[in-house]
C-alpha positions as CSV (number, residue, x, y, z in Angstrom):
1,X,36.2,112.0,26.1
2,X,34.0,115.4,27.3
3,X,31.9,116.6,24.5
4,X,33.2,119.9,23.1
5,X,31.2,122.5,24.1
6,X,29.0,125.1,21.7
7,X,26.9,128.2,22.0
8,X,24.1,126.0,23.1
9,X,25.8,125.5,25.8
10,X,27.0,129.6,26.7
11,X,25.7,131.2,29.6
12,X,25.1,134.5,27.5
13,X,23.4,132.3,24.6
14,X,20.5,131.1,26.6
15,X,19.8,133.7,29.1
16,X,19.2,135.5,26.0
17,X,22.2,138.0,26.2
18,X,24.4,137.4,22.5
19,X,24.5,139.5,20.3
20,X,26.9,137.5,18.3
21,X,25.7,135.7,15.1
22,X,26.7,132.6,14.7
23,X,27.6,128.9,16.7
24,X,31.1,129.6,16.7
25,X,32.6,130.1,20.4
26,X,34.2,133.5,21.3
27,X,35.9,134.9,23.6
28,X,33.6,135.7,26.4
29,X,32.3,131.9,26.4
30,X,30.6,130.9,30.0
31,X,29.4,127.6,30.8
32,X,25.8,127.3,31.7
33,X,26.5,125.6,35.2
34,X,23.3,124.0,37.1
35,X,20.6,126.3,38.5
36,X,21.3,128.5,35.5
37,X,23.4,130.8,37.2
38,X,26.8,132.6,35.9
39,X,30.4,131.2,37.4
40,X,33.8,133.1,37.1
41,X,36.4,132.4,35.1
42,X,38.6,129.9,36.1
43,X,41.6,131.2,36.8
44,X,45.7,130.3,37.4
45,X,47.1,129.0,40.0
46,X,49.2,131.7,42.3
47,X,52.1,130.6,42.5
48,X,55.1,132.8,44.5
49,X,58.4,133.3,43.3
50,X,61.4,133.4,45.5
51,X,62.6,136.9,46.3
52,X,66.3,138.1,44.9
53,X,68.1,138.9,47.8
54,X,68.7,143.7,47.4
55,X,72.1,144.4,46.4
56,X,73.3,147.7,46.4
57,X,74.9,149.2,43.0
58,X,78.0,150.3,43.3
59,X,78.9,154.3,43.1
60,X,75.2,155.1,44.7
């Protein structure tokens, strides 16, 4: 089981950069990664959707 992460643990937190008071995670939570540097956001998986075939409307 991962340990849950804190602020301790925020990219923001220890480069010095919170203003939040507090050890409760927010929003704009970054894990430290190694070498102390920032990551991105992981983000969704693009996933493409089948076209609909154009119709025309009748009475255009």
């Amino acid at each position: 089981m991962p340990a849950k992460a804190t602020c301790k643990d925020c990219y923001f937190r220890s480069a010095g950069l919170c203003a939040l008071p507090g050890e409760t995670l927010c929003p704009t939570f970054r894990a430290l990664s190694s070498g102390r540097s920032l990551q991105p956001p992981r983000q969704a998986r693009l996933v493409i959707r089948p076209t609909m075939p154009l119709v025309a409307s009748p009475g255009l």
